[in-house]
C-alpha positions in Angstrom: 286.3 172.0 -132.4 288.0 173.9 -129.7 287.8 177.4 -131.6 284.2 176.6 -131.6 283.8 175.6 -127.9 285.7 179.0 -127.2 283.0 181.2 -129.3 280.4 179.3 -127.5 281.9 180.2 -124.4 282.4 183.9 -125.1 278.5 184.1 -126.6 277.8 183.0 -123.1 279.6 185.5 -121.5 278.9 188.4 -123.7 275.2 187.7 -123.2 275.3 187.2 -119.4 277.2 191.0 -119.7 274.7 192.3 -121.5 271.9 191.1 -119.7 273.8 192.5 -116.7 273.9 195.9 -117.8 270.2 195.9 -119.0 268.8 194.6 -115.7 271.2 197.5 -114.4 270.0 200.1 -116.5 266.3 198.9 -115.9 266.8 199.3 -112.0 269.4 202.1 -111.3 267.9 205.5 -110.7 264.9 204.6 -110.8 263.2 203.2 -107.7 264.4 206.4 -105.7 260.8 207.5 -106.2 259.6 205.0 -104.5 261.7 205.5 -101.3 261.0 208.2 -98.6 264.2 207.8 -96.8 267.7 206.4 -95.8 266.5 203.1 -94.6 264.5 202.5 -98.6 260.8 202.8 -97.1 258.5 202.8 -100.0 255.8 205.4 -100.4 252.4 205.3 -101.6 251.9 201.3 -101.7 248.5 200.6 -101.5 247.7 197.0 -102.2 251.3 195.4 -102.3 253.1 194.5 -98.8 255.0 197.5 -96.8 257.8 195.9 -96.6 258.5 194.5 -100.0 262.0 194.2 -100.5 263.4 196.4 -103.4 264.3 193.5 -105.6 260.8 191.8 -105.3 259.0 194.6 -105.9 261.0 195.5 -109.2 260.7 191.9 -110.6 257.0 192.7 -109.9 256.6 195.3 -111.8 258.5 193.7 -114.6 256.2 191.0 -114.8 253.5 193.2 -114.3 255.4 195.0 -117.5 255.9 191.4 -119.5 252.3 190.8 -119.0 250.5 193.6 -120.1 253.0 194.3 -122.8 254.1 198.0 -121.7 256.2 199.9 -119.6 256.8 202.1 -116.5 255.0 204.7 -118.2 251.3 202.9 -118.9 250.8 203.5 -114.7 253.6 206.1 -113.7 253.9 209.7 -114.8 257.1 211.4 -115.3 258.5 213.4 -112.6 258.3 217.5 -113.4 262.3 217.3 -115.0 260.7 214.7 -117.2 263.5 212.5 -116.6 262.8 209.7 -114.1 259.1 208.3 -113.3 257.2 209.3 -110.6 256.3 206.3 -109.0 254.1 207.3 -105.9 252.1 209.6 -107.7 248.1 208.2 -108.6 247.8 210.5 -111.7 246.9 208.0 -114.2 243.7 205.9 -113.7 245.8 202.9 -114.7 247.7 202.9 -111.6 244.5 202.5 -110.0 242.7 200.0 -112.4 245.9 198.1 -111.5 245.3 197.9 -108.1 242.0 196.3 -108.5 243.6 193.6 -110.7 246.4 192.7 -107.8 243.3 193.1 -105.4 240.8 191.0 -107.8 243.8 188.3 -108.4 244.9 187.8 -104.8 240.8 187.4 -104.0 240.6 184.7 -106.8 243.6 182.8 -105.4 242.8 183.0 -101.6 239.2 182.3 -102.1 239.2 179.7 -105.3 242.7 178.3 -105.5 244.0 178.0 -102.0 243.7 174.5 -101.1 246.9 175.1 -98.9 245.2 177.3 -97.0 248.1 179.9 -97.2 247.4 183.2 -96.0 249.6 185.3 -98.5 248.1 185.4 -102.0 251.5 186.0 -103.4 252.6 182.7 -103.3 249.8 181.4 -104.6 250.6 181.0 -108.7 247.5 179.8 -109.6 245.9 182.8 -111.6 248.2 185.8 -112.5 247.9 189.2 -114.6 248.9 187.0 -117.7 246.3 184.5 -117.5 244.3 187.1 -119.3 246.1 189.6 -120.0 248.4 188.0 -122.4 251.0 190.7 -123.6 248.4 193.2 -124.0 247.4 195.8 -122.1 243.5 196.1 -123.2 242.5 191.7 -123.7 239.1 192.6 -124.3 239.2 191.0 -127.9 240.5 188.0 -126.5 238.2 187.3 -123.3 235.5 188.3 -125.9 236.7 185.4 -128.4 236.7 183.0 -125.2 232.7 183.0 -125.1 232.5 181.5 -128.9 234.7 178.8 -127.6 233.9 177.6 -124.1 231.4 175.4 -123.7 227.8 176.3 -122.5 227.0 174.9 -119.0 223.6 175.5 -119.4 
């Protein structure tokens, strides 16, 4: 019994570790093309808040990643070593198409499901990317498939 409370215990902590190092991995380096200075300004942030802290906006973009089912990469273009991403640039359309969505979302909630009458969409959950989104990056098959099954208000 107590040899198997002591692998429990080391599972536990093995995963914790490894979780560690991949949230690590997936935040070192990288957000250093985001920043313009010392003091971490970001650059080249359109729609979300100037002064996002560095941890919000990366757990952002990971949900933003979780929802749409892809990575850095489907909005960001490497930088010229080929290494890193280049976050500020607006090469790829999607980085703009994604803008919209934040723009379209935070309209939705503020206008539609606000009954707090906040004033900042982000802390209103009530529709988010993955409401339609659903792991894919392209839901048109399955907001298509939503018109055979909702009901006609006709």
């Amino acid at each position: 019994m107590e040899n198997t409370k002591t692998k429990t215990i080391l599972a536990g902590v093995f995963i914790a570790v490894v979780t560690f190092i991949g949230l690590s991995s997936f935040t070192s380096g990288k957000v250093t093309a985001y920043t313009s200075n010392s003091d971490g300004e970001f650059k080249n942030l359109k729609v979300l808040p100037q002064d996002i802290s560095r941890d919000s906006l990366m757990n952002l973009m990971k949900g933003y990643n979780i929802a749409l089912g892809v990575d850095c990469s489907f909005c960001h273009v490497p930088t010229k070593r080929g290494k890193d991403m280049d976050f500020v640039s607006d090469e790829k359309p999607e980085k703009g198409y994604a803008r919209s969505m934040i723009t379209m979302t935070n309209e939705l909630n503020v206008n539609y499901f606000n009954w707090e009458k906040r004033e900042d969409p982000s802390t209103i959950t009530r529709v988010t990317c993955v409401l339609c989104h659903r792991g894919t990056a392209k839901p048109i098959k399955y907001l298509e498939n939503m018109n055979k099954v909702a009901p006609s208000h006709k």
